[in-house]
Gaussian input, Z-matrix of N, CA and C with variables (Angstrom, degrees):
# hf/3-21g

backbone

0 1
 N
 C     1     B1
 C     2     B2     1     A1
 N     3     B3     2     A2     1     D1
 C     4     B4     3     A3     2     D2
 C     5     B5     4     A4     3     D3
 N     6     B6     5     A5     4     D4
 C     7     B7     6     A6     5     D5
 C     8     B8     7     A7     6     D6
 N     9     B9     8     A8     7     D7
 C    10    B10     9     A9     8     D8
 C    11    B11    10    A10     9     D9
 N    12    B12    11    A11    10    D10
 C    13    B13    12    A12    11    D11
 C    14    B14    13    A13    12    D12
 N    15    B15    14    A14    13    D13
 C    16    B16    15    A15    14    D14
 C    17    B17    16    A16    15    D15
 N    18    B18    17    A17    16    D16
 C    19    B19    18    A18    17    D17
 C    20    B20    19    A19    18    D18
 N    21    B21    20    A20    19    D19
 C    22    B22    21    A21    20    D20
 C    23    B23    22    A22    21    D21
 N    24    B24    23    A23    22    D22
 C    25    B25    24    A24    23    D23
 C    26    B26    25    A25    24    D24
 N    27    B27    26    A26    25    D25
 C    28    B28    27    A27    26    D26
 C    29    B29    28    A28    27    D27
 N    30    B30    29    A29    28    D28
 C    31    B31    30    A30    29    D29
 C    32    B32    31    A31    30    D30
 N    33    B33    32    A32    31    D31
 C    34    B34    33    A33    32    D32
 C    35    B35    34    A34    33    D33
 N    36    B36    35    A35    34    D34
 C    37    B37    36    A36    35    D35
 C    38    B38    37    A37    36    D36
 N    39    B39    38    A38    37    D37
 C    40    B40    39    A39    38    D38
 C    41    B41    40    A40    39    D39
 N    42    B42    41    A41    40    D40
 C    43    B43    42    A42    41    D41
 C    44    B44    43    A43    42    D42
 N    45    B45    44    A44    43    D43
 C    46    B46    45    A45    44    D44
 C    47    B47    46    A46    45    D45
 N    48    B48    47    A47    46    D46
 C    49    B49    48    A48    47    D47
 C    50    B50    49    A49    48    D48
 N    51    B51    50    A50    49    D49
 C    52    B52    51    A51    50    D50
 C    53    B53    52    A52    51    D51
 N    54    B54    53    A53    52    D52
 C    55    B55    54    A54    53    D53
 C    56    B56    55    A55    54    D54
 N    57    B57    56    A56    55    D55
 C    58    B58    57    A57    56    D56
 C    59    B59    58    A58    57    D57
 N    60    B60    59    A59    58    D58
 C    61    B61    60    A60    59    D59
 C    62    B62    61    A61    60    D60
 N    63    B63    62    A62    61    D61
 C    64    B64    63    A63    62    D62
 C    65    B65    64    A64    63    D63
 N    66    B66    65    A65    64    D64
 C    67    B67    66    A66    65    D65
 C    68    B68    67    A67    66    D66
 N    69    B69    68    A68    67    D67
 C    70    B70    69    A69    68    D68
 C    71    B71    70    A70    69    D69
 N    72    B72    71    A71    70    D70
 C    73    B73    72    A72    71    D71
 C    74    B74    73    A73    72    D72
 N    75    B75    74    A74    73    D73
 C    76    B76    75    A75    74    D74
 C    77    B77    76    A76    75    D75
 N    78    B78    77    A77    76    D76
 C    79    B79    78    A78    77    D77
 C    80    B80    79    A79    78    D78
 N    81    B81    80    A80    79    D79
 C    82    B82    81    A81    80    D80
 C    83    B83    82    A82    81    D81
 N    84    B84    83    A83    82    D82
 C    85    B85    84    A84    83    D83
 C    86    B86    85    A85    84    D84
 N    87    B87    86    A86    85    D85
 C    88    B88    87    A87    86    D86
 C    89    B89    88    A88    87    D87
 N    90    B90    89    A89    88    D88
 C    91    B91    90    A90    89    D89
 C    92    B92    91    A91    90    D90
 N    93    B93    92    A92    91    D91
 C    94    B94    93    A93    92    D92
 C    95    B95    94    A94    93    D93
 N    96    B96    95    A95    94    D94
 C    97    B97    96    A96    95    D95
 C    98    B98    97    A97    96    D96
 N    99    B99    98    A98    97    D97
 C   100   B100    99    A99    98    D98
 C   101   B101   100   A100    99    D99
 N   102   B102   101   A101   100   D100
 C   103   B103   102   A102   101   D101
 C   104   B104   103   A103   102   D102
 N   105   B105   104   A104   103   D103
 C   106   B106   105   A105   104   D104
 C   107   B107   106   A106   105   D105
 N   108   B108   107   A107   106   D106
 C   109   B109   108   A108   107   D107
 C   110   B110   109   A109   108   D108
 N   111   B111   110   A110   109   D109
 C   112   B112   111   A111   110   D110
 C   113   B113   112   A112   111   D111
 N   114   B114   113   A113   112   D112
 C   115   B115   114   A114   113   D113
 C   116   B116   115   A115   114   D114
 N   117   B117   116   A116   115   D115
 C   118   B118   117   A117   116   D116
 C   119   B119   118   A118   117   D117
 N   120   B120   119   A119   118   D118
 C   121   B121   120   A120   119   D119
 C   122   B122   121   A121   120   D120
 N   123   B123   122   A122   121   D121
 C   124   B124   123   A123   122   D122
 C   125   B125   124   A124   123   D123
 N   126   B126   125   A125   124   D124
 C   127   B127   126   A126   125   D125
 C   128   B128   127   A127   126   D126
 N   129   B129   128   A128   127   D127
 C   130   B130   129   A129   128   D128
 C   131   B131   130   A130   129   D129
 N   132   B132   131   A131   130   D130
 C   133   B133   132   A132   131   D131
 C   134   B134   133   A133   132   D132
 N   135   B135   134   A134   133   D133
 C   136   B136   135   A135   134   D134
 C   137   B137   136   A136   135   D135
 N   138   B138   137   A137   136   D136
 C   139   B139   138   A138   137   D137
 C   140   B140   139   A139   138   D138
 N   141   B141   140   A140   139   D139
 C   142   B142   141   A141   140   D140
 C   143   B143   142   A142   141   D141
 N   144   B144   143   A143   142   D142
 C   145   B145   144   A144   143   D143
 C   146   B146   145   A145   144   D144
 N   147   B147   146   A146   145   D145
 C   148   B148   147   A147   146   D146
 C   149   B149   148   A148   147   D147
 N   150   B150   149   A149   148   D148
 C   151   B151   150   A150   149   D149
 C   152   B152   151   A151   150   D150
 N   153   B153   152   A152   151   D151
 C   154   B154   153   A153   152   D152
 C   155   B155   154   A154   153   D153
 N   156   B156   155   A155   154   D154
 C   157   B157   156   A156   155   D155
 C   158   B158   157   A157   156   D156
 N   159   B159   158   A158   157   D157
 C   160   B160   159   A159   158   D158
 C   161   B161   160   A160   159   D159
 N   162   B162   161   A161   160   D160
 C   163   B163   162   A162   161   D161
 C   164   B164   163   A163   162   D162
 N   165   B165   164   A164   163   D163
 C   166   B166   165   A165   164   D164
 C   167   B167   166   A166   165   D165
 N   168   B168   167   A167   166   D166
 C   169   B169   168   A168   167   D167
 C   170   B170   169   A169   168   D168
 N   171   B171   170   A170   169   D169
 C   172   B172   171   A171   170   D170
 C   173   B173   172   A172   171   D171
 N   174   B174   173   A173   172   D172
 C   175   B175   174   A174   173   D173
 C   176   B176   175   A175   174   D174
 N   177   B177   176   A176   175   D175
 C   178   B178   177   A177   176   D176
 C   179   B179   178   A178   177   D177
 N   180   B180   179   A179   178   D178
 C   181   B181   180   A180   179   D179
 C   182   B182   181   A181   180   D180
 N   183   B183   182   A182   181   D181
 C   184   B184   183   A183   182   D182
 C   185   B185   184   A184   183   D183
 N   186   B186   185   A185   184   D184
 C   187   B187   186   A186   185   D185
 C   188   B188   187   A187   186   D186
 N   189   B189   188   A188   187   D187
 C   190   B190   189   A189   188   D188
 C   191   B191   190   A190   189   D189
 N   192   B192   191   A191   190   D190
 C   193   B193   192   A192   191   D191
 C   194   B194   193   A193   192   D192
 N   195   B195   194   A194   193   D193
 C   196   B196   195   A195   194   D194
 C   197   B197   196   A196   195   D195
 N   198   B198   197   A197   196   D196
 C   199   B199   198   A198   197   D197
 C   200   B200   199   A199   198   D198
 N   201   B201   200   A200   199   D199
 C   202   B202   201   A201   200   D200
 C   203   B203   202   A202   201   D201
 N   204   B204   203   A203   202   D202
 C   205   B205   204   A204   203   D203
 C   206   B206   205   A205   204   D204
 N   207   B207   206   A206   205   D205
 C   208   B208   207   A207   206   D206
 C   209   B209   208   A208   207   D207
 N   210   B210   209   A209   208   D208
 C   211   B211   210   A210   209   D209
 C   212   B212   211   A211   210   D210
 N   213   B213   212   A212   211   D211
 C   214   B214   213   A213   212   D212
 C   215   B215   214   A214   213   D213
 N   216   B216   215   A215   214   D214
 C   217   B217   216   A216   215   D215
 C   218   B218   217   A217   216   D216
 N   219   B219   218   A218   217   D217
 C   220   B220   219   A219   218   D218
 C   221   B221   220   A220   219   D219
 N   222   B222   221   A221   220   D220
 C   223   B223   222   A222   221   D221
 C   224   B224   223   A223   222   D222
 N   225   B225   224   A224   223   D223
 C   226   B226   225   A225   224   D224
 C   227   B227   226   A226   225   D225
 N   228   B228   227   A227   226   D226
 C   229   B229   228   A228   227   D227
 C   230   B230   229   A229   228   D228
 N   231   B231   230   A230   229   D229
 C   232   B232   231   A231   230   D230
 C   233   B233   232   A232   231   D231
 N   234   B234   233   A233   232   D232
 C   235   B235   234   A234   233   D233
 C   236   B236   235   A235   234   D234
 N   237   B237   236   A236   235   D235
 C   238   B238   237   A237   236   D236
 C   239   B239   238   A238   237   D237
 N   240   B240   239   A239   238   D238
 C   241   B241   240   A240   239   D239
 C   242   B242   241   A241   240   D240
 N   243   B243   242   A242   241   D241
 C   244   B244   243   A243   242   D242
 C   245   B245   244   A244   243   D243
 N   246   B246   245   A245   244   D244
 C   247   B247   246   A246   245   D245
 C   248   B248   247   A247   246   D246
 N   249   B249   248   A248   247   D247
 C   250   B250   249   A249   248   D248
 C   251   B251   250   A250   249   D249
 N   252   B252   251   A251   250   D250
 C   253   B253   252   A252   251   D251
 C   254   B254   253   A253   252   D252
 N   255   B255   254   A254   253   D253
 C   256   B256   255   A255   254   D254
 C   257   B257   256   A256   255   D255
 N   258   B258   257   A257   256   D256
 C   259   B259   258   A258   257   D257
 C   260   B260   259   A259   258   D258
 N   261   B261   260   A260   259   D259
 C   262   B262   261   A261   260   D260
 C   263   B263   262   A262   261   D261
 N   264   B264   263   A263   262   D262
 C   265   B265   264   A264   263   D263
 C   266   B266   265   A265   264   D264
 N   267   B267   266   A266   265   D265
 C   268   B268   267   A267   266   D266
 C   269   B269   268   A268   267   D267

   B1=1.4492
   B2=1.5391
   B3=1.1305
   B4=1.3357
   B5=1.4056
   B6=1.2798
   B7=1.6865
   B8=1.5471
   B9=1.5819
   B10=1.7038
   B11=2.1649
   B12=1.6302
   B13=0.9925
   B14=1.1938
   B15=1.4708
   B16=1.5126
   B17=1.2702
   B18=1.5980
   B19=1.7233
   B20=1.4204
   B21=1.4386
   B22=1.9304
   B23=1.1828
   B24=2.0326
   B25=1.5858
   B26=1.7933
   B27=1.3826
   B28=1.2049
   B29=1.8911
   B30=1.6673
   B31=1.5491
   B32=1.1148
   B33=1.2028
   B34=1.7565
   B35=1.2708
   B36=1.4081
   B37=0.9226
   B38=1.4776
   B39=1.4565
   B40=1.7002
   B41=1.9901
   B42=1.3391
   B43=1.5566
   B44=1.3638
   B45=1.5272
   B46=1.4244
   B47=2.0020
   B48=0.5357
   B49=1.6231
   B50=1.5499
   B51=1.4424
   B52=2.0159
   B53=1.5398
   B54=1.2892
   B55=1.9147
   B56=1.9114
   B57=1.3641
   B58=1.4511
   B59=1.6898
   B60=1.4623
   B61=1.8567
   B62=1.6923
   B63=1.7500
   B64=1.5103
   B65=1.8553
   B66=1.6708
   B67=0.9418
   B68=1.2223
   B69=1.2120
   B70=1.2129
   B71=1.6778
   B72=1.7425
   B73=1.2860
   B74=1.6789
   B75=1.3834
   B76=1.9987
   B77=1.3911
   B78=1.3549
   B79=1.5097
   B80=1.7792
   B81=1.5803
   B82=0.9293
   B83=1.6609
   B84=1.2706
   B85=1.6592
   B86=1.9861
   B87=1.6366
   B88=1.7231
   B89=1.6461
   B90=1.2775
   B91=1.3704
   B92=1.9349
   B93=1.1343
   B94=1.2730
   B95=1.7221
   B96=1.7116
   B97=1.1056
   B98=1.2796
   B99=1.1913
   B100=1.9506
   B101=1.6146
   B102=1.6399
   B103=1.0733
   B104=1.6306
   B105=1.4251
   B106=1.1939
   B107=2.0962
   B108=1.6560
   B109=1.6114
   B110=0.8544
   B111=1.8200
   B112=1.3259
   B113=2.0473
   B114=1.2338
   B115=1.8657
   B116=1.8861
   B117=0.6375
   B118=1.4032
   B119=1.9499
   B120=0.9244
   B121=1.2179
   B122=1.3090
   B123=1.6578
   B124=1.5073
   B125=1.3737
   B126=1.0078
   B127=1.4690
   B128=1.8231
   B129=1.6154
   B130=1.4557
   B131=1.7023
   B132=1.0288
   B133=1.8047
   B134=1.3452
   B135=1.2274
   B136=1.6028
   B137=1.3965
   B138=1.5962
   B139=1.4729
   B140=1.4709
   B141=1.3141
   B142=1.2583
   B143=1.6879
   B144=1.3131
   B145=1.6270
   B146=1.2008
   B147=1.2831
   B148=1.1285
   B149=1.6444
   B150=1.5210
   B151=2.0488
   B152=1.9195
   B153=1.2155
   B154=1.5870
   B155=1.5535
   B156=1.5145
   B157=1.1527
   B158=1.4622
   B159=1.5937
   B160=1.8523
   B161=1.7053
   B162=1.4031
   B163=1.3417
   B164=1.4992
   B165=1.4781
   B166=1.4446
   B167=1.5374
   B168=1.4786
   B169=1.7465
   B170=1.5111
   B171=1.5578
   B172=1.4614
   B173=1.5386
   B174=1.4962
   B175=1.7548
   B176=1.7307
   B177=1.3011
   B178=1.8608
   B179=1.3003
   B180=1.9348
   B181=1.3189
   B182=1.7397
   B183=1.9387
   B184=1.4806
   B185=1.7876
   B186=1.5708
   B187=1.4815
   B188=1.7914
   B189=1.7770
   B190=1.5933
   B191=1.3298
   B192=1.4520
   B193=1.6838
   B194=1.4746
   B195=1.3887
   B196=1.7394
   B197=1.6657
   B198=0.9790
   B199=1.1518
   B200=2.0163
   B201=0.8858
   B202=1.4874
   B203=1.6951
   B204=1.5587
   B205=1.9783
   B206=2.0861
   B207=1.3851
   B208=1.3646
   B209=0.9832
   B210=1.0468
   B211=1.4969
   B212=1.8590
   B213=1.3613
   B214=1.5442
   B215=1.6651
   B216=1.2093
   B217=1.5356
   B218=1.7282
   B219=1.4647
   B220=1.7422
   B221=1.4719
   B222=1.3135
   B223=1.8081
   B224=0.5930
   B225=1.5679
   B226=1.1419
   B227=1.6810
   B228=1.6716
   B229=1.3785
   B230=1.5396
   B231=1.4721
   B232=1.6479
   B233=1.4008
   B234=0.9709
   B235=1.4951
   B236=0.9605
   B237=1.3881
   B238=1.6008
   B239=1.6032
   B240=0.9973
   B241=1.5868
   B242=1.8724
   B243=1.3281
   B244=1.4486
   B245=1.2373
   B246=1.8639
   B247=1.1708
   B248=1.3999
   B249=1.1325
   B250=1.6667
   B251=1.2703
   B252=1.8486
   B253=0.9616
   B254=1.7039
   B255=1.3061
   B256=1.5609
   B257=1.5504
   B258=1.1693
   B259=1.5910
   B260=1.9198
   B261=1.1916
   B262=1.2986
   B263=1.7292
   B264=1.5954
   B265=1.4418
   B266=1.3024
   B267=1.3210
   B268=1.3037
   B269=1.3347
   A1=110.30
   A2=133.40
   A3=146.22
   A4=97.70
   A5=139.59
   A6=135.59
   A7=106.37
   A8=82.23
   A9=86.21
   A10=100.44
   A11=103.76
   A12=98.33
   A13=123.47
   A14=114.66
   A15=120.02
   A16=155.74
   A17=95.33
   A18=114.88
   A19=112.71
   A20=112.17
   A21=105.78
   A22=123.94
   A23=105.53
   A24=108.42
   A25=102.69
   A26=107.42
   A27=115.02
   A28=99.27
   A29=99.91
   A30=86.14
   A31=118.34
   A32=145.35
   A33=134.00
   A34=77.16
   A35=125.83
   A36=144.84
   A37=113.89
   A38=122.66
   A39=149.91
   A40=89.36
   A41=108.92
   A42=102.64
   A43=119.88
   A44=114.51
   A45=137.02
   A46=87.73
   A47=108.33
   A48=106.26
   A49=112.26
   A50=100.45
   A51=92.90
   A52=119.80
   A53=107.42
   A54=132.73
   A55=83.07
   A56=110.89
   A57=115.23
   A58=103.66
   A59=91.32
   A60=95.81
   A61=109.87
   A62=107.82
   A63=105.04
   A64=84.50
   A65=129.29
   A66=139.36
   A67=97.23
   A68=135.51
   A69=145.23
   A70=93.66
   A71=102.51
   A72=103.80
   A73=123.66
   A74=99.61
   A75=101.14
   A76=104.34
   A77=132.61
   A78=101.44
   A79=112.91
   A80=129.10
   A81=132.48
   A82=107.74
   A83=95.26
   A84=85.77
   A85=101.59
   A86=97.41
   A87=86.08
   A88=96.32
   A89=107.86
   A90=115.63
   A91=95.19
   A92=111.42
   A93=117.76
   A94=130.24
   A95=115.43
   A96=90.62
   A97=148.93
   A98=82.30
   A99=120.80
   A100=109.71
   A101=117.47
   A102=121.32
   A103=123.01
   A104=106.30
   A105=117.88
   A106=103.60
   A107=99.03
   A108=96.51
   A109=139.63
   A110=114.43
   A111=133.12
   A112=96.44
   A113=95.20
   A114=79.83
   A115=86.22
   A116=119.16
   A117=113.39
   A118=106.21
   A119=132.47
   A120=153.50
   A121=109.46
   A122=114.15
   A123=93.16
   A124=139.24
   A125=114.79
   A126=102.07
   A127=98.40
   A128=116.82
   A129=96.22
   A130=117.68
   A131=117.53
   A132=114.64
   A133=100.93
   A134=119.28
   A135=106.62
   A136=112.95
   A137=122.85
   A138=104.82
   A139=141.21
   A140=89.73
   A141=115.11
   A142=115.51
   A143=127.37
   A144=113.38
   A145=117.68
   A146=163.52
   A147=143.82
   A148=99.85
   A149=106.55
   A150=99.34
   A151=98.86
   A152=86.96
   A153=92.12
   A154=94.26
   A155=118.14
   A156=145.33
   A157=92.69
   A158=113.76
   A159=112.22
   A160=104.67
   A161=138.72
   A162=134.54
   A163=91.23
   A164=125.24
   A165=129.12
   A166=98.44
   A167=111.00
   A168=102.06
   A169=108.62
   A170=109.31
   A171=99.82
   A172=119.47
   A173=97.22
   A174=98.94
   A175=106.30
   A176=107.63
   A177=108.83
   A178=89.33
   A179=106.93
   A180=95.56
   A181=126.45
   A182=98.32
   A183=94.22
   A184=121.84
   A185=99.20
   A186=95.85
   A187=109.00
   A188=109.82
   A189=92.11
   A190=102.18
   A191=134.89
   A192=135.75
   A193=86.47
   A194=114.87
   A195=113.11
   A196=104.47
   A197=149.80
   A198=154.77
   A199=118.54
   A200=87.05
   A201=120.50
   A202=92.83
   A203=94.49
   A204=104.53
   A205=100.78
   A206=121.50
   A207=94.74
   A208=94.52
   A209=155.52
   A210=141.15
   A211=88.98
   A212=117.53
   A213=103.67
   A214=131.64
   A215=128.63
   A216=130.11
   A217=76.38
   A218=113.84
   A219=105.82
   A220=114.15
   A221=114.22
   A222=104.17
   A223=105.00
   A224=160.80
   A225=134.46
   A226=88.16
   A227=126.00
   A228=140.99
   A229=125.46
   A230=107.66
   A231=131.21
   A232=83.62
   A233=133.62
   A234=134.45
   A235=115.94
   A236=131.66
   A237=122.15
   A238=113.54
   A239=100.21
   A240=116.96
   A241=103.13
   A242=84.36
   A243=103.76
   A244=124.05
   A245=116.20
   A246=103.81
   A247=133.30
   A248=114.87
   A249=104.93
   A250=112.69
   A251=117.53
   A252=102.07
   A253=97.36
   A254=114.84
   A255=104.50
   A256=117.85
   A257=111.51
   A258=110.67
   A259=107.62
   A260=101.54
   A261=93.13
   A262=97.17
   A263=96.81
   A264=111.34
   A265=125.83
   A266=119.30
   A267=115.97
   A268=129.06
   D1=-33.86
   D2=-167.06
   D3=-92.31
   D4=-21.38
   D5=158.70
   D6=-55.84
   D7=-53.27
   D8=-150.83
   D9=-60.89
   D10=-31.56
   D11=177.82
   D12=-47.42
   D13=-67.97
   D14=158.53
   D15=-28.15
   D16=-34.14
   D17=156.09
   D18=-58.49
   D19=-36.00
   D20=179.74
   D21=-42.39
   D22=-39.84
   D23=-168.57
   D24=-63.91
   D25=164.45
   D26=178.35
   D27=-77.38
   D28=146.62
   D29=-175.02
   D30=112.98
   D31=-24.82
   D32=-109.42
   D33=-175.23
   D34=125.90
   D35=154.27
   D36=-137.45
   D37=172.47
   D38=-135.66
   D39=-66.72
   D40=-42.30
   D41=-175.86
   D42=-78.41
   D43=-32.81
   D44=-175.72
   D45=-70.33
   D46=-57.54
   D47=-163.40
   D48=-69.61
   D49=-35.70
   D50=166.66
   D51=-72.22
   D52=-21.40
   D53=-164.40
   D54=-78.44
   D55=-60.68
   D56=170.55
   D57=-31.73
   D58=-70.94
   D59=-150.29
   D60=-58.58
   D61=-17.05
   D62=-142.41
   D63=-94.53
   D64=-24.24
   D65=-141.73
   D66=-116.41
   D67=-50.49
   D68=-120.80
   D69=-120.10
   D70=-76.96
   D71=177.54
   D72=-88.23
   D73=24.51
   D74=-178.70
   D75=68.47
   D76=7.72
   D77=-154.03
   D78=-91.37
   D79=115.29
   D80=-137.94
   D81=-89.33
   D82=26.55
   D83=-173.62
   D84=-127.46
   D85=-0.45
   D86=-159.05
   D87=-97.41
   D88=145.77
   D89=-152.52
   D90=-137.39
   D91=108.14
   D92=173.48
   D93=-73.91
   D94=39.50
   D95=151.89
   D96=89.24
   D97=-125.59
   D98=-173.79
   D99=-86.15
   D100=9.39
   D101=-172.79
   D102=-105.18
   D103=109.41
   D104=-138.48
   D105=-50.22
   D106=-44.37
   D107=175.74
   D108=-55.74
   D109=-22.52
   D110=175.18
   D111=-67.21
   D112=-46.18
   D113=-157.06
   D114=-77.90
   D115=-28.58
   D116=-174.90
   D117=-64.31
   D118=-13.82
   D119=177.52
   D120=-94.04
   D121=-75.85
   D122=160.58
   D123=-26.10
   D124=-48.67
   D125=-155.12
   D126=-105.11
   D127=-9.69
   D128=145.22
   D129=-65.45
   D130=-38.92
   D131=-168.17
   D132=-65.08
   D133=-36.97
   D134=-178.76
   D135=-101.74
   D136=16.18
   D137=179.82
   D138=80.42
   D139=9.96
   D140=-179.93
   D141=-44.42
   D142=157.51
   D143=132.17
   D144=-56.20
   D145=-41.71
   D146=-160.83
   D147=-179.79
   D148=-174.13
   D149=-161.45
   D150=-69.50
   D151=165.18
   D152=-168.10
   D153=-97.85
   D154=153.50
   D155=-165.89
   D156=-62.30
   D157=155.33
   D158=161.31
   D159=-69.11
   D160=-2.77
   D161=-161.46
   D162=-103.43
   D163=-28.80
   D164=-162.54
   D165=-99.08
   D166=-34.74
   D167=-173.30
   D168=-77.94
   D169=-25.39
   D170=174.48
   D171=-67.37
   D172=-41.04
   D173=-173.39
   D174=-55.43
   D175=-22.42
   D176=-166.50
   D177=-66.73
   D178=-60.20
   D179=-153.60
   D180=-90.13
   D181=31.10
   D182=161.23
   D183=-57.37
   D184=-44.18
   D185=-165.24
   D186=-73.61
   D187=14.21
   D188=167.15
   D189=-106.22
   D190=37.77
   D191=176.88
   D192=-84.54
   D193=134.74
   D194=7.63
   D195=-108.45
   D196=43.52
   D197=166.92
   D198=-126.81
   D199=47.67
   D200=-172.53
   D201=-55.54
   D202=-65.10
   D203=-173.62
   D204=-61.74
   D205=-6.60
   D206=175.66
   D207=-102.76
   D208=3.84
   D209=-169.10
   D210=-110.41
   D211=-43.31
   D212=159.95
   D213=-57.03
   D214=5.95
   D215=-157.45
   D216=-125.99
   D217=-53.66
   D218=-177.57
   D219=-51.46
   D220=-46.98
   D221=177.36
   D222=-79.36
   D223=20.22
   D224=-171.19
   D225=-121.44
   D226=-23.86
   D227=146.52
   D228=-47.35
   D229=-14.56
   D230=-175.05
   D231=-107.17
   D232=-93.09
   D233=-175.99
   D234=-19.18
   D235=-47.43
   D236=177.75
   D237=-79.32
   D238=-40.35
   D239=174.33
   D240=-27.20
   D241=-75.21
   D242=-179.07
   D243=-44.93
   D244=-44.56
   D245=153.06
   D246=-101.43
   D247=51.46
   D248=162.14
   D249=-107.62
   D250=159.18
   D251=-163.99
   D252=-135.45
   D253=141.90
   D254=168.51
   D255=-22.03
   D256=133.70
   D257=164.24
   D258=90.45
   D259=-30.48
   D260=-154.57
   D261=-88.43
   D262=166.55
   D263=-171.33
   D264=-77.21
   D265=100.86
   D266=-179.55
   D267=-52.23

């Protein structure tokens, strides 16, 4: 309910408003999706052919409710992982 609220403002769309909820207001269940590192993460961790759709990363990450946003902060901890590289500037 608090997405959808947020989507009303002009501006604010479906990723901006979970990035809001997950950051902003702690809230440990809102899971963005539409966020390109997350699916790009997915579908290295699971082996994918290639990053998994926002329709496929959501369906995965029903079964991590209600902690949806920690399992989003971990790939996105996999994601960087993956790309850093010796030497380079953090």
């Amino acid at each position: 309910a608090a997405a959808e609220t947020l989507t009303r403002l002009p501006g604010v769309g479906l990723w901006t408003a979970d990035i809001y909820l997950l950051f902003c207001l702690g809230r440990a269940d809102a899971f963005p999706h539409g966020d390109l590192a997350l699916q790009v993460a997915l579908g290295e961790a699971f082996a994918l052919p290639g990053r998994a759709t926002p329709q496929g990363l959501r369906a995965v990450a029903e079964d991590w409710r209600p902690l949806r946003g920690v399992a989003a902060h971990l790939l996105w901890a996999y994601y960087g992982a993956r790309r850093t590289r010796q030497g380079a500037p953090a």
